[in-house]
C-alpha positions as CSV (number, residue, x, y, z in Angstrom):
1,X,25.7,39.7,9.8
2,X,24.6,39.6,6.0
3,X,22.7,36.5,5.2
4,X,24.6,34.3,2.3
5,X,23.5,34.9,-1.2
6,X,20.9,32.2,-2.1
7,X,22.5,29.7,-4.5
8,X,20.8,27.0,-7.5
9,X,20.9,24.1,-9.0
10,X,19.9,24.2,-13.1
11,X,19.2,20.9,-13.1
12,X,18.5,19.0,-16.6
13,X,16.9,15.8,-16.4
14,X,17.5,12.2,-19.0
15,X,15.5,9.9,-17.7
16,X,15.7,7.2,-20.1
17,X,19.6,8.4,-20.3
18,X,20.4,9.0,-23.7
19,X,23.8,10.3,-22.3
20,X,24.9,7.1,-21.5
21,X,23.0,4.5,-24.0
22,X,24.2,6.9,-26.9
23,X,27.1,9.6,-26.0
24,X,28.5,6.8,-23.2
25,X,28.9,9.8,-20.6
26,X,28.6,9.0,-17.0
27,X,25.9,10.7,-14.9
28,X,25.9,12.6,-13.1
29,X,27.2,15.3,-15.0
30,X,28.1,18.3,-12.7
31,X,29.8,21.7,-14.2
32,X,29.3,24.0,-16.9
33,X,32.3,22.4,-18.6
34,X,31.2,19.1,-18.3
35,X,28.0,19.2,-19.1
36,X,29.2,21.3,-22.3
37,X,31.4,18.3,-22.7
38,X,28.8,15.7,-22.4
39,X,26.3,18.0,-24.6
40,X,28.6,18.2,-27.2
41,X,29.5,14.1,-27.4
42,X,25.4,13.6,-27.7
43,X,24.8,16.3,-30.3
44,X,27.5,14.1,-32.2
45,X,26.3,10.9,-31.1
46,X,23.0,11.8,-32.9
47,X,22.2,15.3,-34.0
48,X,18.4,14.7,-33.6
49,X,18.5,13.9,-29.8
50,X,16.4,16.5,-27.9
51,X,18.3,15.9,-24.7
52,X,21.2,17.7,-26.4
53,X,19.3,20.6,-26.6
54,X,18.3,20.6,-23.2
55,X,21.3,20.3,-21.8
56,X,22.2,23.5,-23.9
57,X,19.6,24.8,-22.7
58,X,20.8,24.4,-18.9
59,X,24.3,26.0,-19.6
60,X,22.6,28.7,-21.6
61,X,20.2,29.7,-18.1
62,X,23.2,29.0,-15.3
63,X,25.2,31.3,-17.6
64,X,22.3,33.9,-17.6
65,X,22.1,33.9,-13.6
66,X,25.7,34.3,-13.2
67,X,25.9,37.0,-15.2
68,X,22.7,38.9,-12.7
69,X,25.3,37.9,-10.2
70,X,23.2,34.7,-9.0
71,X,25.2,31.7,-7.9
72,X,24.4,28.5,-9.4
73,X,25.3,25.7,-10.7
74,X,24.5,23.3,-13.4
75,X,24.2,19.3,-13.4
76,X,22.7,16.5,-15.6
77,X,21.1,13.0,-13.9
78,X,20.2,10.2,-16.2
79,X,17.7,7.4,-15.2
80,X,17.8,3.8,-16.9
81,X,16.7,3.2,-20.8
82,X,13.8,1.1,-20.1
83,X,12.6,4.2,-17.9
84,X,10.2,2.7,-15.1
85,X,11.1,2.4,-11.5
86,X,14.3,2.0,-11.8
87,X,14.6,4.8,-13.3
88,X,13.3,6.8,-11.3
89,X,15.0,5.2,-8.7
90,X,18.5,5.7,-9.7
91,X,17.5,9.9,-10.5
92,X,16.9,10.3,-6.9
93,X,20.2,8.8,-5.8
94,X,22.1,11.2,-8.4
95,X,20.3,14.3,-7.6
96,X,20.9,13.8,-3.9
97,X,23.7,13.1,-4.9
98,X,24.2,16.2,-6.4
99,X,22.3,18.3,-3.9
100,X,24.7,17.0,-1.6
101,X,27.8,18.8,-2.7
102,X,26.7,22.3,-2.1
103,X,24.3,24.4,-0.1
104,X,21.5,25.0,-2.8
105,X,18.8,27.3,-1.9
106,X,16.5,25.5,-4.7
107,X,16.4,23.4,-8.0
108,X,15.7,25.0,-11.7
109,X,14.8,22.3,-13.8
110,X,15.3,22.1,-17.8
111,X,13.7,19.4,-19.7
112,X,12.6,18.7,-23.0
113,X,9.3,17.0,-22.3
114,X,6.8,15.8,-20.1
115,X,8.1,12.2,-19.4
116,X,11.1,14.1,-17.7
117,X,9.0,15.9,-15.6
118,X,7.5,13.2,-14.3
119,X,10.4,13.2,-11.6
120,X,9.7,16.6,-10.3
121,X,7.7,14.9,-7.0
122,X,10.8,13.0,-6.6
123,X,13.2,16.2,-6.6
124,X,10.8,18.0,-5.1
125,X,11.0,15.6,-1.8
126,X,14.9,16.9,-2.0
127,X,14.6,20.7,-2.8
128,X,12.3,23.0,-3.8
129,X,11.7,23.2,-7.0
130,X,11.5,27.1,-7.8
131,X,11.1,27.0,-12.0
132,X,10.5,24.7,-14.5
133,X,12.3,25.3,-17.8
134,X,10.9,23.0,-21.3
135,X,12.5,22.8,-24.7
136,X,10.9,22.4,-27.5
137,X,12.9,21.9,-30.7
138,X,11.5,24.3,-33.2
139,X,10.5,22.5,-36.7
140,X,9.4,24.5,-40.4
141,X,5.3,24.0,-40.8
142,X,6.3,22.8,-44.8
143,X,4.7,19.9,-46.0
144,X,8.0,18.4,-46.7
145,X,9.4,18.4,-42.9
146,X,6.8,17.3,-41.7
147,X,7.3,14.0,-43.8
148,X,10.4,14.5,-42.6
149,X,9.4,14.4,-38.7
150,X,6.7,11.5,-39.3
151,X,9.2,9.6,-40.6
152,X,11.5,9.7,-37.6
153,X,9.0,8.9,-35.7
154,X,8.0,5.6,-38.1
155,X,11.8,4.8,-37.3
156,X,11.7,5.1,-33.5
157,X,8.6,3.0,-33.7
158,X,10.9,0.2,-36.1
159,X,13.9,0.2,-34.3
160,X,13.7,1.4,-30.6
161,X,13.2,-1.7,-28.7
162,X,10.9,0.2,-26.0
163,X,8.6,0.6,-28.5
164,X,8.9,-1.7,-31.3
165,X,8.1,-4.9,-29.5
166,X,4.4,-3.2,-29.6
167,X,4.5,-1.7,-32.6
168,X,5.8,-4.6,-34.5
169,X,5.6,-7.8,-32.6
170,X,2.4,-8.2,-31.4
171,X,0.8,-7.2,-34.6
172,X,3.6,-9.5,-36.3
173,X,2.7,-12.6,-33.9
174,X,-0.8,-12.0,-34.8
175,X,-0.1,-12.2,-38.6
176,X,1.6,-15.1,-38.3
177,X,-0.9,-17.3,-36.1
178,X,-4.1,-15.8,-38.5
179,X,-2.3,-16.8,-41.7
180,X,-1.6,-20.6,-40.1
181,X,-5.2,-20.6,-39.2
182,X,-6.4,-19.4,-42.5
183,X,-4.3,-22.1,-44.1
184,X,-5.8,-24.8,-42.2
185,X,-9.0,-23.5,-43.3
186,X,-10.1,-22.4,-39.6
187,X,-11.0,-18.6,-39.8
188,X,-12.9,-18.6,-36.7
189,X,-9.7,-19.6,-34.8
190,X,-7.7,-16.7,-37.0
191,X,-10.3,-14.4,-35.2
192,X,-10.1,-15.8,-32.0
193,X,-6.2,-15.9,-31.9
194,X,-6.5,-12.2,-33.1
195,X,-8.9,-11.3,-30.2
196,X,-6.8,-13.1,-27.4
197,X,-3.1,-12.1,-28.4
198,X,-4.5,-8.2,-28.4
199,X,-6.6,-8.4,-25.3
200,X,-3.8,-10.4,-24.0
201,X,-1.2,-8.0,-24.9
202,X,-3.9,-4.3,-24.1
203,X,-3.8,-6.7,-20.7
204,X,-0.4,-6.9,-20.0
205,X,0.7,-3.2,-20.9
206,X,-2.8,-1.6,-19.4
207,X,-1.7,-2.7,-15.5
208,X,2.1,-3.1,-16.5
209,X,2.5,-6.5,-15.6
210,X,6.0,-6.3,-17.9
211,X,7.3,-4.1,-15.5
212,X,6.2,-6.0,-12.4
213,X,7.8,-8.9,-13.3
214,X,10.7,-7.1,-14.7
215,X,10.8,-5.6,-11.1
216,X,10.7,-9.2,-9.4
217,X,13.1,-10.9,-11.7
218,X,15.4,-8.1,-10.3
219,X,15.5,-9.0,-6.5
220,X,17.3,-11.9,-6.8
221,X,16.0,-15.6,-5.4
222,X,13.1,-14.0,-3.6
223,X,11.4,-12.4,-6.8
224,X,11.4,-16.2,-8.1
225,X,9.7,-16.8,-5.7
226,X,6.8,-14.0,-5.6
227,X,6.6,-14.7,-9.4
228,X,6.1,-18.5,-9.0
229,X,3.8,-18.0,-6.4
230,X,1.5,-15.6,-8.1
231,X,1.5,-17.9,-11.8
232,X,0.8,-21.1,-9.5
233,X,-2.0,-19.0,-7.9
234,X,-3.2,-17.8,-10.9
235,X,-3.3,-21.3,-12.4
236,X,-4.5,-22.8,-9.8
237,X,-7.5,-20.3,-8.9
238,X,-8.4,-20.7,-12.7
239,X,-8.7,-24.2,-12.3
240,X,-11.2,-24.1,-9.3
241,X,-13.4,-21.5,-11.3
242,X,-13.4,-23.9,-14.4
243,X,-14.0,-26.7,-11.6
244,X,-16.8,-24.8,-9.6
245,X,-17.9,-24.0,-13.5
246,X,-18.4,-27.6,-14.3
247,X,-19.7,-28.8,-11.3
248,X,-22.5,-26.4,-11.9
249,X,-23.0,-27.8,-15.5
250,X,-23.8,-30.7,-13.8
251,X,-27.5,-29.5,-12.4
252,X,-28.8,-30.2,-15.7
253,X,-32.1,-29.0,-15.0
254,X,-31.1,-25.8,-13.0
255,X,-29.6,-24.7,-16.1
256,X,-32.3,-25.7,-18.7
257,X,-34.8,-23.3,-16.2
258,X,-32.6,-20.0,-15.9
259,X,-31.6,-20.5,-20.1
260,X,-35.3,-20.8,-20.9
261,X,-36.5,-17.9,-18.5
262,X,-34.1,-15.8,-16.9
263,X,-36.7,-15.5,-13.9
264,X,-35.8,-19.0,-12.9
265,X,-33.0,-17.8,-11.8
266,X,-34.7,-16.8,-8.5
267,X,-35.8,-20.7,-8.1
268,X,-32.4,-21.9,-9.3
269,X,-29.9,-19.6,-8.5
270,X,-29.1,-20.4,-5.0
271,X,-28.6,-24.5,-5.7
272,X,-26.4,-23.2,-9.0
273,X,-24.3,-21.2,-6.8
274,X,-24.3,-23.6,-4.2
275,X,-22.2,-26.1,-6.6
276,X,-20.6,-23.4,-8.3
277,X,-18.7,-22.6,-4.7
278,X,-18.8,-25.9,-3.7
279,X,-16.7,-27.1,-6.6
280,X,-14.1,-24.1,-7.2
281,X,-14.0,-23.5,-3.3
282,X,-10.8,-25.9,-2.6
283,X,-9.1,-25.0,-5.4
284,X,-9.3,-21.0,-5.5
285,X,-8.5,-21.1,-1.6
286,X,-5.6,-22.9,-2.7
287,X,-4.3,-20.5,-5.0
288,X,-4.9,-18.0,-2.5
289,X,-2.9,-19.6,-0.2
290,X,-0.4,-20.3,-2.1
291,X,0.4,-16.4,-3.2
292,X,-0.1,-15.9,0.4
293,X,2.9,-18.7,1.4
294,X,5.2,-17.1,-1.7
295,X,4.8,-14.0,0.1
296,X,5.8,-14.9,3.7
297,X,8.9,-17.2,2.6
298,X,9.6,-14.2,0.3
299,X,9.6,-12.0,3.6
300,X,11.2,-14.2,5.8
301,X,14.1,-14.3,3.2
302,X,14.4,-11.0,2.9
303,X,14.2,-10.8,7.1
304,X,11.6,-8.0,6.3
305,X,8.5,-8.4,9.2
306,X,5.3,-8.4,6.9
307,X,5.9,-12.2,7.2
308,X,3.5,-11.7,10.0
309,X,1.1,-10.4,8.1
310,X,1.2,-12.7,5.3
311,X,0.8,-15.6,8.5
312,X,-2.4,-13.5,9.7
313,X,-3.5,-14.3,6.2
314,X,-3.3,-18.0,5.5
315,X,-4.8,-18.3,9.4
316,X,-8.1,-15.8,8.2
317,X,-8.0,-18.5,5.2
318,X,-7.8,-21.9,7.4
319,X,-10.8,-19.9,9.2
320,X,-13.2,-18.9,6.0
321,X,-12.7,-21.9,4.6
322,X,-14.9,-24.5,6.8
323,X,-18.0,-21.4,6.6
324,X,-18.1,-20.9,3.4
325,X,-18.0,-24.7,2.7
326,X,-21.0,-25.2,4.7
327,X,-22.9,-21.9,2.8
328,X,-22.2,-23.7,-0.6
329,X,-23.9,-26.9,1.0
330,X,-26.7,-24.7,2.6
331,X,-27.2,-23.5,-0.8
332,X,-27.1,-26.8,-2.1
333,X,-29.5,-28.7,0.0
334,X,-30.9,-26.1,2.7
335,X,-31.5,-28.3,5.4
336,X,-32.0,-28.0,9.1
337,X,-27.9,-30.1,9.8
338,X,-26.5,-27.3,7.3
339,X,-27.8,-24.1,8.9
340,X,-27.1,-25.4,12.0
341,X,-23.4,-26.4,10.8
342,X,-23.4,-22.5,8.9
343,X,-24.6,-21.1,12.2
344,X,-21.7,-22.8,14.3
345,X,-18.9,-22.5,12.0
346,X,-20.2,-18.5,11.5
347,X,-19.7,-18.4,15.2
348,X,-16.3,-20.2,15.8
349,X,-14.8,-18.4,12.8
350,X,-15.8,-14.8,14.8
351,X,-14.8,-16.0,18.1
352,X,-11.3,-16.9,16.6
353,X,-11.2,-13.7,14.5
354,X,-11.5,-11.8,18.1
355,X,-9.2,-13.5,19.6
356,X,-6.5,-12.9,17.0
357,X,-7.3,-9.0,16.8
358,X,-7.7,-8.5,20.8
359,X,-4.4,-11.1,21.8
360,X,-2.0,-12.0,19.5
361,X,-1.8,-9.5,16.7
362,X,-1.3,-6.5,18.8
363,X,1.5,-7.9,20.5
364,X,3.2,-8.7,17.4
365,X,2.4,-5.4,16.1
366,X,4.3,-4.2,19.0
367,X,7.1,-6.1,19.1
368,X,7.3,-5.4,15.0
369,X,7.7,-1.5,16.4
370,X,10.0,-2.1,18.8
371,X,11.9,-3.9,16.3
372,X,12.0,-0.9,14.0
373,X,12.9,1.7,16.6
């Protein structure tokens, strides 16, 4: 019996789907004709768009392997134009998708840069991946085009929205609040302002926290709740450290010693912590367990069983609490009723630790597998 003829997908790839924000073509895109189709309808949409090209590019190869007598077939997947998970998300349902209406034996793939390829782990999980195809729109080295392609890239800055709202409105907000400052004759607080909007903003892009809220506004009535939980949290652990902070202010002559002579900090610096624990202790376990509480009623809506974990958590906190309470007093005073109290709450919190992780946790574990199976 011959063995059937090994057949591929040229796959091109839009993953913040230009196709659809610009061309308004439905992906995916499966067919030399179609994708021809939807090639052409971009090209016209905007004549500079490098995914036109690629897709091109993708007839171009699935016509050169039919005519070496290779079958294949070509297709186009688009992700979502503020890229992201979603994104990436919504590729991997197309391309199974597409995977799933023929036998491939493996997946060419045509892009036209590296933020496309980004997605290969996720095709790869589906196919194998046996070539890897980049465009590369050829420009003239004159002076004049390459004015020409720094300016289009000054206008992608202005008026794409993905990028703009960096380019232009932080450093706009900042303008803004430094001339009202400057006005009022308080340059310091111009430089201050300055300082915290871009450390603010560096912040929020560096760990994506946009896109983590963007991704917990999105599941409904239980993202409002993660996201209310973690800014009480946040707010409310910040007020503890401020408290703790004050509280340790307080020691008047702790301070004066480790300001004078940083060596007094070995004299002082138990007694400074002491109070500095002591005072933010309540609060920052609070905001703790609140993010913790957010988390399990987020679970428990969303019938998903890591509630239990999120439980495990709050009891661990009910636990640490009453120790480290008495450390911050031990620190404080250091007398005989303290240690003693340390000692015994040490003891108790341990003793209850082991009996959680010996009795009750495994059996939830279990019956959190048997659930699954």
């Amino acid at each position: 019996m011959s063995q059937a003829p090994e057949k591929y997908l040229v796959l091109c790839v839009d993953r913040d789907d230009d196709l659809g924000a610009k061309a308004k073509v439905e992906s995916p895109v499966v067919g030399r004709d179609a994708a021809l189709s939807a090639a052409t309808k971009l090209a016209l949409a905007d004549p500079e768009e490098a995914d036109a090209n690629a897709i091109f590019a993708a007839v171009r190869k699935c016509d050169e392997l039919a005519r070496s007598k290779t079958p294949c077939e070509v297709a186009v997947v688009c992700g979502e134009t503020n890229r992201g998970f979603e994104a990436d998300r919504r590729l991997g349902r197309q391309v199974a998708k597409v995977l799933a209406g023929s036998d491939f034996s493996g997946v060419i793939l045509v892009s036209d840069g590296a933020e496309d390829e980004q997605v290969m782990p996720i095709i790869q999980s589906l196919k194998p991946i046996v070539s890897v195809q980049r465009i590369a729109v050829k420009h003239s080295q004159t002076v004049e085009e390459t004015y020409e392609v720094l300016g289009r890239y000054l206008r992608m800055l202005i008026f794409d929205p993905h990028y703009s709202r960096y380019f232009l409105g932080v450093p706009g907000l900042i303008f803004i609040l430094a001339g009202i400052f400057i006005i009022a004759g308080k340059v310091f607080e111009a430089e201050l302002a300055t300082l915290l909007i871009l450390g603010g903003a560096f912040l929020v892009r560096g760990f994506g926290i946009d896109r983590t809220v963007a991704g917990l506004l999105q599941r409904g009535p239980t993202g409002y709740i993660r996201l209310f939980s973690m800014m009480a949290a946040l707010l409310v652990a910040l007020a503890g450290i401020l408290t703790g902070y004050n509280l340790m202010m307080t020691d008047t002559k702790g301070v004066s010693a480790v300001l004078a002579n940083p060596s007094g900090l070995l004299v002082y610096g138990a007694q400074l912590t002491g109070y500095f624990i002591g005072g933010g202790l309540t609060l920052v376990w609070g905001g703790v367990a609140i993010y913790a509480t957010g988390a399990l009623l987020s679970h428990l809506a969303r019938d998903s069983i890591r509630w239990r974990r999120d439980g495990f958590v709050l009891v661990m906190l009910g636990i640490l609490y009453f120790p480290l309470r008495t450390f911050s007093d031990f620190l404080v005073s250091g007398t005989a009723e303290s240690t003693f109290l340390l000692i015994s709450y040490v003891l108790i919190g341990l003793a209850a630790i082991f009996a959680l992780t010996t009795t009750i946790y495994p059996r939830v574990r279990t019956r959190a597998t048997a659930e699954n199976e």
